[in-house]
C-alpha positions in Angstrom: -20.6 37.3 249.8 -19.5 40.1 247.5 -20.9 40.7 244.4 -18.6 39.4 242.3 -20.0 35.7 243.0 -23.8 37.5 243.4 -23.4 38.3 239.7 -21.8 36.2 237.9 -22.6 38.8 234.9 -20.7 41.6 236.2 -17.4 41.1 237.7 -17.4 44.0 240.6 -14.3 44.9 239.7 -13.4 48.3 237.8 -10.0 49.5 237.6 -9.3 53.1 238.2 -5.1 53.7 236.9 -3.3 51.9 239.4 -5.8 51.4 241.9 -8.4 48.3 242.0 -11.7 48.9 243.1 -13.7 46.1 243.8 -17.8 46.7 244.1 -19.2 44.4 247.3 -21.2 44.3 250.3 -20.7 43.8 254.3 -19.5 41.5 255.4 -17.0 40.7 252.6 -16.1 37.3 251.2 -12.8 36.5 252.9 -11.0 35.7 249.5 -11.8 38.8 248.5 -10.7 40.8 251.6 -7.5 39.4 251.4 -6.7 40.7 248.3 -5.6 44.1 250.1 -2.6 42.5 251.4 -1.2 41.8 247.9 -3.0 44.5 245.9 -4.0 48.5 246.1 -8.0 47.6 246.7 -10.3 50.1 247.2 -13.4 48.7 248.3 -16.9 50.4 247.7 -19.5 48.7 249.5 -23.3 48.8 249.0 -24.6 49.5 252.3 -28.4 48.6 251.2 -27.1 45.3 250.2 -25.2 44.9 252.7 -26.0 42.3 255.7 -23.9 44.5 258.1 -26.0 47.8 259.2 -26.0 50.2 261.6 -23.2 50.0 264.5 -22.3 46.4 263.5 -21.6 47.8 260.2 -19.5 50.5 261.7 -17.4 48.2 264.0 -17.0 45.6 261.3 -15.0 48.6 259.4 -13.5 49.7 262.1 -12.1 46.4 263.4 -10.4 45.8 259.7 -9.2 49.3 259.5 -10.6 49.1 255.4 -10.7 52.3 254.2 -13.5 52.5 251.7 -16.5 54.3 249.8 -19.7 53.3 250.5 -22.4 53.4 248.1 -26.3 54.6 249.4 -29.1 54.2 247.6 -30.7 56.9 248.9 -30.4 59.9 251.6 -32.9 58.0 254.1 -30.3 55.1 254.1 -27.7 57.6 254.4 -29.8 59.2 258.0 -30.0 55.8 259.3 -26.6 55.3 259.4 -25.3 58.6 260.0 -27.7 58.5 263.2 -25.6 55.4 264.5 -22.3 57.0 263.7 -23.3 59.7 265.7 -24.0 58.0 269.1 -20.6 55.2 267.8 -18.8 54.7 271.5 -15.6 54.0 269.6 -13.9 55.4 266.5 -14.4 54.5 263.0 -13.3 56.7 259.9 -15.9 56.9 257.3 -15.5 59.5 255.1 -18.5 59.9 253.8 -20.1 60.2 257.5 -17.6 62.7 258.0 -18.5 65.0 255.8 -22.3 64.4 256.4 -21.3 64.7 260.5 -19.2 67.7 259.6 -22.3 69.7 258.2 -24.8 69.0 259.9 -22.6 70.1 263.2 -22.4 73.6 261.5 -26.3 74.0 260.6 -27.2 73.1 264.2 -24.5 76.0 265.0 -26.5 77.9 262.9 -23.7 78.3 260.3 -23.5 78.3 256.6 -22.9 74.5 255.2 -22.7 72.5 252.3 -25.6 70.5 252.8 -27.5 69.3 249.3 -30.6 69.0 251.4 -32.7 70.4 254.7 -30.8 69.5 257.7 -33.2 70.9 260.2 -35.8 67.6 260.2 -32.5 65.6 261.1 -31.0 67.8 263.6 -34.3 68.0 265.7 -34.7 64.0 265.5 -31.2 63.5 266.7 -31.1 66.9 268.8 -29.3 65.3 271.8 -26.5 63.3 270.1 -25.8 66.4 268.0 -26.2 68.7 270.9 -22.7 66.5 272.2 -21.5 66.7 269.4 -20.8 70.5 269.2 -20.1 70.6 273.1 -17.4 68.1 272.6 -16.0 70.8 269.1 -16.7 73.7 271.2 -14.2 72.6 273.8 -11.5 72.4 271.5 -10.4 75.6 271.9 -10.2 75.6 275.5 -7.8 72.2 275.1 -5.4 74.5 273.1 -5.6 76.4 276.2 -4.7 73.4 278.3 -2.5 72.4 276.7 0.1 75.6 276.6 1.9 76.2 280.0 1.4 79.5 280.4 -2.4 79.1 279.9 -3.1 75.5 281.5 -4.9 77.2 284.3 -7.0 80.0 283.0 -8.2 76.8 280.9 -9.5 75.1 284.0 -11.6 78.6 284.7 -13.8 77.8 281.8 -17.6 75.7 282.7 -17.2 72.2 283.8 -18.8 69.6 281.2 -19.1 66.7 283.4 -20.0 64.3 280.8 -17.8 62.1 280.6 -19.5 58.9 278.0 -18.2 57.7 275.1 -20.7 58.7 272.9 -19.8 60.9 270.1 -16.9 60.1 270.2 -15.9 60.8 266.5 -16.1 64.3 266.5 -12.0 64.0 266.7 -12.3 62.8 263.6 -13.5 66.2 262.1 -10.6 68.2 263.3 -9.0 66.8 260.2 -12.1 67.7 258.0 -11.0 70.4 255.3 -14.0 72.5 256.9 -12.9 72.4 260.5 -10.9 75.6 260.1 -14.7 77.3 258.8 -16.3 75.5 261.7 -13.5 76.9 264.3 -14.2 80.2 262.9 -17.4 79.8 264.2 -16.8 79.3 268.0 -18.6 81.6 270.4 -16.2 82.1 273.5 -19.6 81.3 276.0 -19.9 78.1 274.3 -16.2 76.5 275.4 -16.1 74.3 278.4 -13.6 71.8 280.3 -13.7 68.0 280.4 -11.1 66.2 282.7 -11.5 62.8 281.2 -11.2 64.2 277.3 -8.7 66.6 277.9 -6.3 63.9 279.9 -7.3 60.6 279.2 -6.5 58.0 276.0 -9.8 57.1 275.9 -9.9 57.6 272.0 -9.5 53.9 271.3 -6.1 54.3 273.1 -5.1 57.2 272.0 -5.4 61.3 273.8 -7.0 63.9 272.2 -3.6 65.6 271.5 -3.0 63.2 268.9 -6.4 64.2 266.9 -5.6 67.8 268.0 -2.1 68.0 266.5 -3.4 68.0 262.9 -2.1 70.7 260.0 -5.7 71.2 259.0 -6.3 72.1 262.7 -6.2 75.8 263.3 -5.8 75.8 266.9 -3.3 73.7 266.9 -1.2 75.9 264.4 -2.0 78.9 266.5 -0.4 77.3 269.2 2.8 76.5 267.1 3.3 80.0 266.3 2.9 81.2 270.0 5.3 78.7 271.5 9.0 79.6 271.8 10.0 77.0 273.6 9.3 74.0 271.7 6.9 72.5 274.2 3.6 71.8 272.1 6.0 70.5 268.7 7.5 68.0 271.6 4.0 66.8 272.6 3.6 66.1 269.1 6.4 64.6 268.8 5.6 62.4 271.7 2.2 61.3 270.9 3.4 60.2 267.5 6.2 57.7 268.9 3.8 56.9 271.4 1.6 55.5 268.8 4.0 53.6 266.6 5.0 52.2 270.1 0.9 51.4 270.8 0.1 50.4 267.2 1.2 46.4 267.6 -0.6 46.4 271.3 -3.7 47.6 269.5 -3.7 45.8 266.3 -3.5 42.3 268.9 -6.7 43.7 270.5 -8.5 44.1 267.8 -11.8 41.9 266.5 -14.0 41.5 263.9 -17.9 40.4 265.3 -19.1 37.4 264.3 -22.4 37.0 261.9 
């Protein structure tokens, strides 16, 4: 049920120029989810309304790919999910846990951050998830190594990370955040380690890392455009993007949304 039919007083629906956006909760009336096949919807959902929470709440958006603002009523509510999106085994874009998974990462780096509040009580409760978390970011830059010829090898010199779970698995989805280029800034060289199975396997919901990796907000990845003269890394690009348009019917058949 969305809040349109909750309240029959207010209509949920508030039109910003060309754009609809239409006020509801999780799970969404079906009438009124298919409204984004005919209109420009932009849904903003009260999470502490919502029946959806936690990782069903996160897989529920994730299995309809609905982009959306989400609507806390406070920052406690805000923890409780950011603590599930953290430890998510499969990808979801939220932008609002983005940028709350994008600072915290840099005040447990003991960096300068945008946080509107004390992240320390947060990043000692979820000290292990986190502690992934910047692993995973801190082995970026040894995958820019990898992923050049001439420095493939030297890449396989750097420590091991033999952790190979799911977990944290979103922290590709920062390497599009506009403060990724602060946070790669911040890298300390003893920090950067190897992982076989992120560096060469598509186990990002299908996809390889290369096609997170091969963002224009991304740094590394521009670094390495300016070093190659051969072309190699813009044609890995070039392959992981026709790769995807190839993969993108497989994975839309495989998709599901979880029952109530």
């Amino acid at each position: 049920m969305d809040l349109i039919s909750q309240n029959p007083s207010h209509s949920g629906v508030v039109t910003e120029g060309e754009v609809v956006v239409i006020q509801t909760i999780a799970p969404i009336a079906i009438a009124t989810l298919k409204r984004k096949f005919k209109e420009n919807i932009q849904f903003e959902i009260d999470y502490d309304n919502s029946t959806f929470k936690g990782t069903v709440f996160l897989t529920y958006i994730a299995n309809l790919n609905l982009p959306c603002k989400i609507k806390f009523g406070s920052l406690e509510s805000q923890f409780n999910l950011l603590k599930d999106y953290l430890k998510h085994p499969s990808l979801v874009s939220v932008d609002v846990m983005e940028d709350l998974a994008m600072n915290i990462v840099l005040a447990a780096y003991g960096k300068d951050h945008f946080c509107q509040f004390d992240p320390e009580p947060f990043i000692r409760e979820n000290a292990d998830i986190i502690d992934v978390w910047l692993r995973r970011l801190c082995a970026l830059p040894t995958y820019a190594l990898y992923v050049w010829p001439p420095t493939k090898e030297q890449a396989k010199a750097f420590p091991v990370d033999d952790d190979h779970s799911l977990h944290g698995i979103n922290f590709v989805n920062l390497i599009k955040h506009e403060l990724f280029p602060w946070f790669t800034a911040q890298f300390e060289q003893e920090d950067m380690t190897y992982n076989e199975l992120l560096f060469n396997e598509y186990c990002f919901n299908g996809q390889n890392l290369f096609k997170f990796f091969a963002d224009p907000n991304n740094p590394l990845f521009i670094g390495l455009l300016a070093m190659d003269k051969t072309g190699a890394i813009q044609e890995l690009a070039d392959a992981a993007e026709q790769f995807m348009v190839a993969a993108e019917p497989l994975l839309k058949g495989i998709e599901h949304v979880p029952s109530v």
